[in-house]
Each structure stands twice: as structure tokens, then as C-alpha cells.
N, C-alpha and C positions, 0 to 999 in steps of 0.2 A: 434744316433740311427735314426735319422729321419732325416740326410741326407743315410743314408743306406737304409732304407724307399725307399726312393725318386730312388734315384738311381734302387734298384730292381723292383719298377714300370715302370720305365724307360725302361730295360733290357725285361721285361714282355712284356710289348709294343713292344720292337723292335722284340722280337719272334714271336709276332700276325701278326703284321701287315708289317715285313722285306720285302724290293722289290728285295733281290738275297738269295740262300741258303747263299751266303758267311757270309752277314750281319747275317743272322740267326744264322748262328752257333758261330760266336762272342758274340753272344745275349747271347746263351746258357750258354758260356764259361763266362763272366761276370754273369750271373745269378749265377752257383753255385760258382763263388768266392765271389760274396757277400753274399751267404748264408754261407759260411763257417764265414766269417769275422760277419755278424748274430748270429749266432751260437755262437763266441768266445766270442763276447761282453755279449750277454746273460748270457754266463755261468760268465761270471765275475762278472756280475750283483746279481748272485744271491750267489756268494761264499762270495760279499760283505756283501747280507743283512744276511746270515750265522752270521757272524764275529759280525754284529752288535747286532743280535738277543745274542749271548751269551754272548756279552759287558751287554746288559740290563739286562738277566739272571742272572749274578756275582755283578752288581750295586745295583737289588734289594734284593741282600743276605744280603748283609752288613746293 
């Protein structure tokens, strides 16, 4: 997650401060594919802590 961080600050930067539109729009183009890739680890993240929330749920039945 925080090389995906890193990298979108990156991508952020090259949209601000790009010295041709070409770099720009490569910026851009890397921007929403790590937001996608963002986005998919997130949601994994929290389908995990799901899974783990009803492991403790079922643990403290018993």
C-alpha cells in the first residue's frame, strides 16, 4: 500500500509540474491505474477484516 502511496504521489507530481502535455497525459494514465489497483487492494483489505470479524463473532459463541 505504500509503495502505491508513493508511486500516486509520484504520478500527482508529474501532472503538476509535466514539462510536455505528452508527460501529462501519461501522468494521468498512471494515476487512474493506480487508483484502480488502490481501490482493489482496499477492498481486499476490508473483505479480509469481514472474514476475520466473523472468525471472532463464531470463536466467542463457543
Amino acid at each position: 500500500m505504500r509503495l502505491l502511496d508513493r508511486r500516486l504521489s509520484d504520478a500527482l507530481h508529474r501532472i503538476r509540474h509535466g514539462s510536455s502535455e505528452d508527460l501529462v497525459e501519461q501522468a494521468r494514465q498512471d494515476e487512474r491505474q493506480l487508483l484502480t489497483e488502490l481501490d482493489r487492494l482496499m477492498t481486499r483489505m476490508r473483505a479480509i477484516e469481514g472474514q476475520l470479524l466473523q472468525i471472532q463473532k463464531t470463536a466467542t459463541r463457543h
